[in-house]
C-alpha positions as CSV (number, residue, x, y, z in Angstrom):
1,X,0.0,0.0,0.0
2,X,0.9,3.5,-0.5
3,X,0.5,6.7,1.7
4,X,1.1,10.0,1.8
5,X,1.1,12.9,3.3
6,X,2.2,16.6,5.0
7,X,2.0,19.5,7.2
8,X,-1.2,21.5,7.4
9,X,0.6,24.4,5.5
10,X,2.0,22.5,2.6
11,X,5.8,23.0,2.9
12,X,6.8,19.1,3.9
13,X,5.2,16.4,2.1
14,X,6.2,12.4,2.2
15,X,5.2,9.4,0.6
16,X,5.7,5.9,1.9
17,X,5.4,2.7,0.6
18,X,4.5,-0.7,2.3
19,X,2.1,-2.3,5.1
20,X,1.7,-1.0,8.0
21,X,3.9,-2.6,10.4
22,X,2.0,-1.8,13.4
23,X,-1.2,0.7,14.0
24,X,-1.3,2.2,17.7
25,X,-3.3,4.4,19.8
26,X,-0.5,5.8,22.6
27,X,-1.4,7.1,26.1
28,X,2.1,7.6,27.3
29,X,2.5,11.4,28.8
30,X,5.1,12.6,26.1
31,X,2.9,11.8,23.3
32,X,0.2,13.7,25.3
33,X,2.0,16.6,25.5
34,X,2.6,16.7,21.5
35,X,-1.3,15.8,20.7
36,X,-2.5,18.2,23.1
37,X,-4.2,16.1,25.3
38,X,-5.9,13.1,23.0
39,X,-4.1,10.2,22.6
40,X,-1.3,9.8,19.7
41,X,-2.8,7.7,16.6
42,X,0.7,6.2,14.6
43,X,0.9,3.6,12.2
44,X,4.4,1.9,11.7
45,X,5.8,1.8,8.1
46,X,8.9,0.6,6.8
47,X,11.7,3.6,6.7
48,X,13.4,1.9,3.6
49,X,9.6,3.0,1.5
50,X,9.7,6.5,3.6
51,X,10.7,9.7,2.1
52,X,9.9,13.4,2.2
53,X,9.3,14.7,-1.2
54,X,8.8,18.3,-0.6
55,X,10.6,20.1,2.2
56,X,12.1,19.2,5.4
57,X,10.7,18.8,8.8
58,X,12.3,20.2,11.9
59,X,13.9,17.5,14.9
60,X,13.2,17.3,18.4
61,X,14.6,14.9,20.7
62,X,14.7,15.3,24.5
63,X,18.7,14.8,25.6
64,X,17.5,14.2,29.4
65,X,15.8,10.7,28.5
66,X,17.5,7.6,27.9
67,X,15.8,6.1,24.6
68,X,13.9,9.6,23.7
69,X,12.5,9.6,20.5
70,X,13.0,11.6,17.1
71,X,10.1,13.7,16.6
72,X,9.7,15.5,13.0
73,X,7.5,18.0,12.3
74,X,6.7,21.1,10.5
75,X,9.1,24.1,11.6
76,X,6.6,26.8,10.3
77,X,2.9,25.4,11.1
78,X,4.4,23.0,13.8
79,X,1.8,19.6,12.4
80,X,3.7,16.8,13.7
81,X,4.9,14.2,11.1
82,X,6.4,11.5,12.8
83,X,8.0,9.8,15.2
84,X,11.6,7.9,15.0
85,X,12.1,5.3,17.9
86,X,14.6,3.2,19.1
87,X,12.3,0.9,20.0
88,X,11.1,0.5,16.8
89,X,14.3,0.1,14.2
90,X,13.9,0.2,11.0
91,X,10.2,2.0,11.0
92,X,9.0,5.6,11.1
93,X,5.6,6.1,13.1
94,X,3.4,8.1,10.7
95,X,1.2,10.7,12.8
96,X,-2.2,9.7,11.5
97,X,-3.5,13.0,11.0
98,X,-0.8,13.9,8.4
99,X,-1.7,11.6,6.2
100,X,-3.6,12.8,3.2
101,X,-6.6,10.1,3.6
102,X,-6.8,9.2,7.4
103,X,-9.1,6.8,7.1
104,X,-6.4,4.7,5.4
105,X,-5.1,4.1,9.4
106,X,-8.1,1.9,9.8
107,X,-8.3,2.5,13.2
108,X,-5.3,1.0,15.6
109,X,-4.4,-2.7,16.7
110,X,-3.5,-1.8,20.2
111,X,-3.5,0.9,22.5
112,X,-0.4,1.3,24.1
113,X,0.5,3.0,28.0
114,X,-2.7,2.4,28.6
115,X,-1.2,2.6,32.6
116,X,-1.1,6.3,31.9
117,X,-4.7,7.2,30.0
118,X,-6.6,10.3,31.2
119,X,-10.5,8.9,32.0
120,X,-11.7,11.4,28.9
121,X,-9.4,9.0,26.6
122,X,-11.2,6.3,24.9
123,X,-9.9,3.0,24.0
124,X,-12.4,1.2,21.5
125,X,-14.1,-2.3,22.4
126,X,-12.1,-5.1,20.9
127,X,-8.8,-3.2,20.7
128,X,-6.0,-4.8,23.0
129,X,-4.4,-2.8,25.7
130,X,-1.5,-2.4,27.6
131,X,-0.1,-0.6,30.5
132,X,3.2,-0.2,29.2
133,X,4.7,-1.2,25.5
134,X,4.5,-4.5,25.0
135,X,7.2,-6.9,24.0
């Protein structure tokens, strides 16, 4: 399958080609903070079919956390992007509401820190859960 996607403003774009590895709906504080509250929707792709096509996306990465991860995102409108982890080699976590046609996410296979969830977050019936990552 292919995807695509950008910032709101139209100055980074990406394409990526592939399954998705894994779908997730994250409760961990730190992805919180970046969605403003709601949980964080990511699907896992392949970073070998990943590339930006138009632009580039600023960095983040905490230096006071061991195993912080690589946030990328639009320096002018600030729409997050993605997410590189070291927990997850090889992929780049596609923030769902970047992508051009959300409803190709599908909804997620797990919700993840799920130890962590605010009671206003919603995890739907049937998806699994768990209090920390899994694995």
């Amino acid at each position: 399958m292919s995807f695509s996607g950008g910032c709101y403003c139209g100055k980074v774009r990406y394409e990526a080609d592939g399954d998705a590895l894994v779908k997730l709906q994250c409760h961990c504080r730190e992805c919180t903070y970046i969605t403003g509250g709601a949980a964080n929707l990511t699907m896992g792709v392949g970073e070998a079919g990943f590339k930006y096509t138009k632009g580039e996306p600023a960095q983040y990465k905490r230096d006071d956390l061991d195993g912080a991860v690589t946030r990328e995102f639009c320096g002018d409108c600030g729409t997050p992007l993605l997410t590189r982890a070291p927990a997850a080699p090889g992929a780049v976590l596609l923030k769902i509401g970047s992508l051009d046609n959300p409803a190709d996410f599908g909804g997620p296979d797990a919700a993840i820190y799920t130890d962590e969830m605010h009671g206003f977050h919603i995890v739907a019936d049937g998806i699994a859960q768990f209090g920390k990552l899994p694995g």
